[in-house]
Phi, psi and omega in degrees: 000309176307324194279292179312347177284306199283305174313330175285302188280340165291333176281304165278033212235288217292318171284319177303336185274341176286309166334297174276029083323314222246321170292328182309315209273012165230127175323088139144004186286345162293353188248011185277168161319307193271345152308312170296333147315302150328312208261323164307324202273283196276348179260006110355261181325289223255017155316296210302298180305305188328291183341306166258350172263086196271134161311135202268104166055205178329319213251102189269106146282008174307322182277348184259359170284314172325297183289354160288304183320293193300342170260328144336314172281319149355284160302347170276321234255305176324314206273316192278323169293312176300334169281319182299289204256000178213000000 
């Protein structure tokens, strides 16, 4: 039950961030309410990559390093609940 849990917040951690990656590409949708929300939410986390990853031109790889990392801890956190509890 506990693991579905943690597992439910890595996804949707996950999706919001694909979802805000995904706003960029319509003019102003970042400035909409839930865009701004979004942005409270994901730019935090991909604050942290920017920092070492500088944009190629145009092309911020920084969200697709985030969403590794985060299903990467996802999987540390899985593999330390499975030692634990089982």
């Amino acid at each position: 039950m506990l693991w579905y849990v943690i597992s439910t917040v890595f996804t949707v951690y996950s999706f919001a961030l694909i979802i805000y990656i995904l706003m960029s590409w319509f003019p102003g949708a970042r400035q909409s309410a839930f865009g701004e929300i979004l942005g409270r939410i994901c730019e935090p986390y991909l604050d942290v990559f920017r920092r070492f990853i500088p944009p190629l031109g145009m092309i911020d790889l920084s969200p697709i390093v985030g969403i590794i990392v985060l299903r990467l801890a996802e999987s540390g956190l899985y593999t330390i609940y499975a030692a634990i509890f089982y």
